[in-house]
ROSE-597665 format. One record per residue (C-alpha): residue number from 1; residue in three letters; x, y, z. Coordinates in pm, whole numbers. Layout:
! ROSE-597665
<NUM,ala,<X,Y,Z>>
...
This chain:
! ROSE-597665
<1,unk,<9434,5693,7041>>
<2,unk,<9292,6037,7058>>
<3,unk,<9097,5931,7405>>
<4,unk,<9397,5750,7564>>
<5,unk,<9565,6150,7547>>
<6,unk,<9218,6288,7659>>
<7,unk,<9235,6125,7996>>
<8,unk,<9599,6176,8013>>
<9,unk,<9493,6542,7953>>
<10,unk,<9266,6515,8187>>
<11,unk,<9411,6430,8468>>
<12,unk,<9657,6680,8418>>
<13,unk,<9435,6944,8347>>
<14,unk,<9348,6860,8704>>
<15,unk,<9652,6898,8866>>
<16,unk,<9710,7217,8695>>
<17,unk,<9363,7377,8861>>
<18,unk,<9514,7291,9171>>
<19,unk,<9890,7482,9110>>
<20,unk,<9749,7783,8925>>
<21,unk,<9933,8050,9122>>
<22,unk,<10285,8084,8948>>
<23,unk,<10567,7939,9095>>
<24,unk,<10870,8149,9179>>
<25,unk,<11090,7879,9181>>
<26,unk,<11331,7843,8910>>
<27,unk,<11206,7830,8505>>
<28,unk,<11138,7491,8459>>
<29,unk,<11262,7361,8086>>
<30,unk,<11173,7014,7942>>
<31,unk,<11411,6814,7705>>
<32,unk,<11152,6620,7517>>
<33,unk,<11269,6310,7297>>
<34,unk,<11394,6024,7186>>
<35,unk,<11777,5826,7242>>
<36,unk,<11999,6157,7146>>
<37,unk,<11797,6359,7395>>
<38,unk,<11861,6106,7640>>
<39,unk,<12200,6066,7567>>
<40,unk,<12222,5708,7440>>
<41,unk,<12540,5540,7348>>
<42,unk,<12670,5793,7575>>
<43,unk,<12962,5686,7838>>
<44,unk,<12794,5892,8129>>
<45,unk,<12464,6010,8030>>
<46,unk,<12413,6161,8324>>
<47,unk,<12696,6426,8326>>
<48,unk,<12702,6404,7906>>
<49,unk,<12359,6430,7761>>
<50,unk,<12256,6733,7609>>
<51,unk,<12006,6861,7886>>
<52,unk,<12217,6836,8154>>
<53,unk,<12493,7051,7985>>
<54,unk,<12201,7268,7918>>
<55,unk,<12140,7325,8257>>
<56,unk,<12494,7377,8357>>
<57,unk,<12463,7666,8081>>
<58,unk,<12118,7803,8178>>
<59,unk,<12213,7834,8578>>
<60,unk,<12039,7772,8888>>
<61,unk,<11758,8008,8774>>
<62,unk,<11630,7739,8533>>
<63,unk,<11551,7346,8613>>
<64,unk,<11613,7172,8307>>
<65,unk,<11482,6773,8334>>
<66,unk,<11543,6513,8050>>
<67,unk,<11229,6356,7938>>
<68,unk,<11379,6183,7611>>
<69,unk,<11259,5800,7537>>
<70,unk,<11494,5563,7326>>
<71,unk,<11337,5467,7005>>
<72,unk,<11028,5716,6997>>
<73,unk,<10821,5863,6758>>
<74,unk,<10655,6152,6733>>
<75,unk,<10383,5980,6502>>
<76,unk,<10104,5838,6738>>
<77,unk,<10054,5544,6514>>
<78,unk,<10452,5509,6467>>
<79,unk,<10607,5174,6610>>
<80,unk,<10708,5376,7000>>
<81,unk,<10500,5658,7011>>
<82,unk,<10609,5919,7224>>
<83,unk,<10249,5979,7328>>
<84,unk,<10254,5603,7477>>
<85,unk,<10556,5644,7710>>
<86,unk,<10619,5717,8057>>
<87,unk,<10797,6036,7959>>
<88,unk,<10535,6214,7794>>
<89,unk,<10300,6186,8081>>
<90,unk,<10612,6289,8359>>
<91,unk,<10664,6603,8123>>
<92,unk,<10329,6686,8167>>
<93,unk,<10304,6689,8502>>
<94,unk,<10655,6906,8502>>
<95,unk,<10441,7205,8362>>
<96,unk,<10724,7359,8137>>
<97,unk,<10746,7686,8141>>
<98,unk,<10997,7596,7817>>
<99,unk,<10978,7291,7612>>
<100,unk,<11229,7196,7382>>
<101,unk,<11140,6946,7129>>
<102,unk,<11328,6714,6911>>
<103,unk,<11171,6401,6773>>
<104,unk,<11178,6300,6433>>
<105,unk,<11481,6042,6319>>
<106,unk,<11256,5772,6429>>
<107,unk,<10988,5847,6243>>
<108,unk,<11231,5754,5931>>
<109,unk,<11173,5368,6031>>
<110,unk,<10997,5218,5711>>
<111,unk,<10736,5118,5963>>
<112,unk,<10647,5439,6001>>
<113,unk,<10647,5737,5737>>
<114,unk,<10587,5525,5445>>
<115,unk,<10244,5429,5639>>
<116,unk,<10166,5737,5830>>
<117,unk,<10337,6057,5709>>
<118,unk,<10016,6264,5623>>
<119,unk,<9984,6229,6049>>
<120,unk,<10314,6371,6131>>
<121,unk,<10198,6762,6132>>
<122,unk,<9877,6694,6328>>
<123,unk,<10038,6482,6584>>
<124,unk,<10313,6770,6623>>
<125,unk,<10018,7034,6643>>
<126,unk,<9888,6806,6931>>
<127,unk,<10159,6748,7105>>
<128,unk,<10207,7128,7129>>
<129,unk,<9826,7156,7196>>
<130,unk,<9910,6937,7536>>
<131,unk,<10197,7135,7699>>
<132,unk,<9989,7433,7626>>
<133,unk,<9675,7268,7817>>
<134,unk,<9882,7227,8119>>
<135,unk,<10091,7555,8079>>
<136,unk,<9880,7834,7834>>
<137,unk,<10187,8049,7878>>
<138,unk,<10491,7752,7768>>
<139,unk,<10759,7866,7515>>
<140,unk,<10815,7572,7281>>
<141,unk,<11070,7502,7122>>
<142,unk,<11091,7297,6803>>
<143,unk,<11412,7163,6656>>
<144,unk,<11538,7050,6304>>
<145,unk,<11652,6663,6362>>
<146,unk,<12010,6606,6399>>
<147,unk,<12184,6415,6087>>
<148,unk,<12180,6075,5992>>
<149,unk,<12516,5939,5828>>
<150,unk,<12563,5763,5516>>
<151,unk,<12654,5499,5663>>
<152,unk,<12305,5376,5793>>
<153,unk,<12189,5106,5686>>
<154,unk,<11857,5267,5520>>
<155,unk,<12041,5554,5458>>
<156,unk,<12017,5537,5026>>
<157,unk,<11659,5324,5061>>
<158,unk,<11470,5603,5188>>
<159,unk,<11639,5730,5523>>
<160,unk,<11793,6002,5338>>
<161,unk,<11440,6108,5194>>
<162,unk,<11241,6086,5409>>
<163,unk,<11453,6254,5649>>
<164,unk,<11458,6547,5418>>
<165,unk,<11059,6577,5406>>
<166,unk,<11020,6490,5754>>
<167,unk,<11260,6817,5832>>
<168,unk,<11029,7055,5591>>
<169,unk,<10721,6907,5821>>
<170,unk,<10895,7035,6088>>
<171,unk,<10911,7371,5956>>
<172,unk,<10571,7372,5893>>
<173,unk,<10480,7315,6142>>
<174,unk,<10662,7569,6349>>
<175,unk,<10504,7865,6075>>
<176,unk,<10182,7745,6152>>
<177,unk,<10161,7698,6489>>
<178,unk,<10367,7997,6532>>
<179,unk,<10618,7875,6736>>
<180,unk,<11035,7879,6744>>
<181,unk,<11249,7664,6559>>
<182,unk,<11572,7556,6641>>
<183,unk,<11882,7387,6434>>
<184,unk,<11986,7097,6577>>
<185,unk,<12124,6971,6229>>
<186,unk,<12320,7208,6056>>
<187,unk,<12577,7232,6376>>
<188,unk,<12654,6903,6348>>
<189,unk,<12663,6851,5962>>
<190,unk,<13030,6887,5911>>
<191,unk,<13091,6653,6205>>
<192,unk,<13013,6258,6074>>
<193,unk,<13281,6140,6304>>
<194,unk,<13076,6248,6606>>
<195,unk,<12794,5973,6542>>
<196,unk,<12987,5635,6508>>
<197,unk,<12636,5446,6436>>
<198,unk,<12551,5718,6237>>
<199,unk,<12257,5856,6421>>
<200,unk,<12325,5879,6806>>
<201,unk,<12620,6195,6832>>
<202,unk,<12880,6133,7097>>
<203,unk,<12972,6359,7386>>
<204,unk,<13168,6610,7152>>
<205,unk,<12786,6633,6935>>
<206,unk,<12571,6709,7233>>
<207,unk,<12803,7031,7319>>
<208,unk,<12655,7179,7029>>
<209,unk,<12314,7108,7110>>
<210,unk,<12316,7214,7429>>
<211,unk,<12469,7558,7209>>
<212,unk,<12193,7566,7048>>
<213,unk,<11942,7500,7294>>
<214,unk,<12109,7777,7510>>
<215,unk,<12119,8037,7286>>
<216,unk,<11782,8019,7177>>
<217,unk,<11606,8005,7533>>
<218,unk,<11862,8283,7651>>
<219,unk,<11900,8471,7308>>
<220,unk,<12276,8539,7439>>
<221,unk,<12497,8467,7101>>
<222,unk,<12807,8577,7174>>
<223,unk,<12692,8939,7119>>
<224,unk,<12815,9126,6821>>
<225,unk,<13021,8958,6542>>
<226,unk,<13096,9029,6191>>
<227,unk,<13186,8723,5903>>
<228,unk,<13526,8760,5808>>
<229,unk,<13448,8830,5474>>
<230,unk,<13416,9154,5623>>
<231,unk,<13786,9339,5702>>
<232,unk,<13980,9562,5649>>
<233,unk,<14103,9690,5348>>
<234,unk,<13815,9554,5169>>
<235,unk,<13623,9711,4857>>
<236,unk,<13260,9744,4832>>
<237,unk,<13126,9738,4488>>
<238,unk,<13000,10125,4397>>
<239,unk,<12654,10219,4288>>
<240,unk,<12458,9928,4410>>
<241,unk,<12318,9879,4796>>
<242,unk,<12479,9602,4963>>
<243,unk,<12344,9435,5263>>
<244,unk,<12576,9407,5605>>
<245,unk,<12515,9088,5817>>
<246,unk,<12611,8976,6149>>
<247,unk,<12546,8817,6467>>
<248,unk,<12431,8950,6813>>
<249,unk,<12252,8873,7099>>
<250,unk,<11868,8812,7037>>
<251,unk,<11666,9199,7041>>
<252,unk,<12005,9384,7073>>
<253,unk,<12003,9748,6854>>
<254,unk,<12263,9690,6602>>
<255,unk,<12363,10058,6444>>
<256,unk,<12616,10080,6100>>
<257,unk,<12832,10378,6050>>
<258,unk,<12997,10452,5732>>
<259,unk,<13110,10769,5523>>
<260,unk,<12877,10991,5687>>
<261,unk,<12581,10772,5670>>
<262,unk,<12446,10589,5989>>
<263,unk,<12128,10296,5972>>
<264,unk,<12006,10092,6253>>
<265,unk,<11815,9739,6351>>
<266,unk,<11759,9525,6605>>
<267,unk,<11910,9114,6566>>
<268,unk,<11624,8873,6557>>
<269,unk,<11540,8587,6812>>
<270,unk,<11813,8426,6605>>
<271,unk,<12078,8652,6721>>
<272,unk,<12102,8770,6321>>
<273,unk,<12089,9143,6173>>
<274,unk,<12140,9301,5813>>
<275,unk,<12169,9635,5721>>
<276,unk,<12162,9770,5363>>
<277,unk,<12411,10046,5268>>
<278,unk,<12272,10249,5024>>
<279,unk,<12456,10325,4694>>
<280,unk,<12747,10466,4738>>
<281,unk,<13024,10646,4473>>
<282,unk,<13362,10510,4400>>
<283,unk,<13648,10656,4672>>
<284,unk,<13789,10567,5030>>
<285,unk,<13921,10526,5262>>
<286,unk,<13685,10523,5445>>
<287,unk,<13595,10411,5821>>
<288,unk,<13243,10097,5879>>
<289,unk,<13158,10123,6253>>
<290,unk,<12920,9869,6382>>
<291,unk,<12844,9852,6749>>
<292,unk,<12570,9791,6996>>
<293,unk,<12515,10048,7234>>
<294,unk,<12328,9842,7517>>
<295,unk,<12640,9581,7534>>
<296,unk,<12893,9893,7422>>
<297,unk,<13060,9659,7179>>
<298,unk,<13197,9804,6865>>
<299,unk,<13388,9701,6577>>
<300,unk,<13526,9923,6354>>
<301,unk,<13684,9798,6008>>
<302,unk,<13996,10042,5833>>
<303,unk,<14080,10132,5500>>
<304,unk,<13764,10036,5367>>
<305,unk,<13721,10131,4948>>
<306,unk,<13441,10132,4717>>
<307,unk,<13521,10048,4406>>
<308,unk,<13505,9768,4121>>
<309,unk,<13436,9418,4232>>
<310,unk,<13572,9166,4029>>
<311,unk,<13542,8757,4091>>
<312,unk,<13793,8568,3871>>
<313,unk,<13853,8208,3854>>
């Protein structure tokens, strides 16, 4: 198998010789995958899959092209392997400058992880290893497989497992090859109505993964937000540090504000931030600024005690 890619490689290694010089044409994004990246079940794929809502978010600055296959695998020995298809050789020659990946709830077939599991890291690391031959500089993009419903038919004979270890392999593999990760499964959790054969989401589903997709290639997240456990009038519990979290947009400066005290951060590639208050004594009320001065937003929370903190039930 291994020399089947090597003249693939090759061959594109080739080609990329000959278009060294950077383009300045639009940043070039590949969709790589299987049926949900290319938007089967779908009743107009082309307007409806994930990718091309994508690129309606990403703009005419980016090219965004759908190379998902129905039915692969990213395991080379699995029953379609990606590796084999048409697809994997056109993304090649697309040179991404960003690669999103998201293969994985084929791999689930008993064919396939029972039989070849202890391959599925190193035929992830090559994978990456090949858009990096043709493009030393690509930003990949790794994703958490979307959900499989309980109503598959393998779901309780292994689906369910082996999804579970096949989503920690995908999370190792992103530590060690020191690349992104992405969510494309906890968005969609709460949603089983959206995939009506319980693994292919419907138009509504690929909204949030082209969300997803967006945020984390653009880092914009909606800039700063607070949970709403955090409002007005609330008490923080005295004497002990407690942690403030939020949301912004990826590398923002995030600065806190409260009772004369004033800590800053910056929000990860994730768009998330936390700030610890130190200890503070029992009184109020007091005023909890948080803003971000590059996007000059700012939300400021009233009334705000420290105190006792009780839970009852």
């Amino acid at each position: 198998m291994r020399i089947k890619y090597g003249l693939y490689l090759s061959l594109f290694l080739g080609l990329s010789f000959t278009t060294s010089a950077k383009s300045k044409g639009p940043i070039r994004v590949a969709c790589i995958g299987n049926s949900i990246t290319y938007g089967y079940g779908l009743a107009d794929r082309e307007h409806e899959a994930y990718p091309v809502l994508l690129q309606q978010k990403l703009g005419a600055k980016y090219q965004v092209e759908n190379f998902g296959k129905s039915g692969a695998t990213l395991l080379a020995r699995g029953h379609r392997p990606y590796f084999q298809q048409e697809e994997y050789k056109k993304a090649l020659a697309f040179r991404p400058d960003i690669a999103v990946i998201h293969l994985g709830v084929n791999d689930t077939d008993p064919r396939n992880w029972p039989n070849y599991q202890d391959e599925f890291i190193p035929d992830y690391h090559h994978l990456i290893d090949t858009l990096r031959a043709v493009n030393p500089q690509v930003r990949i993009l790794i994703a958490r497989t979307t959900p499989i419903g309980v109503e598959h038919p393998r779901f309780e004979s292994g689906t369910r497992d082996w999804q579970l270890q096949i989503q920690q392999a995908i999370e190792q593999v992103a530590k060690s090859a020191d690349i992104e990760l992405i969510d494309f499964h906890t968005p969609l959790y709460p949603y089983p109505h959206y995939f009506p054969d319980a693994v292919h989401p419907i138009a509504a589903g690929m909204h949030f993964l082209a969300e997803t997709a967006y945020q984390a290639i653009s880092g914009d997240f909606g800039g700063l937000q607070l949970p709403a456990i955090y409002s007005d009038g609330m008490v923080l519990q005295r004497q002990r540090p407690l942690t403030i979290r939020g949301k912004a947009n990826a590398g923002e400066l995030v600065t806190l504000s409260f009772h004369g005290w004033s800590g800053n951060t910056k929000a990860n590639r994730l768009g998330e931030w936390a700030i610890t208050l130190p200890a503070q004594s029992a009184g109020g009320p007091y005023s909890l600024e948080v803003s971000t001065p590059q996007s000059k937003r700012k939300i400021k929370l009233s009334n705000v005690y420290v105190g006792e903190v009780w839970l009852c039930s």
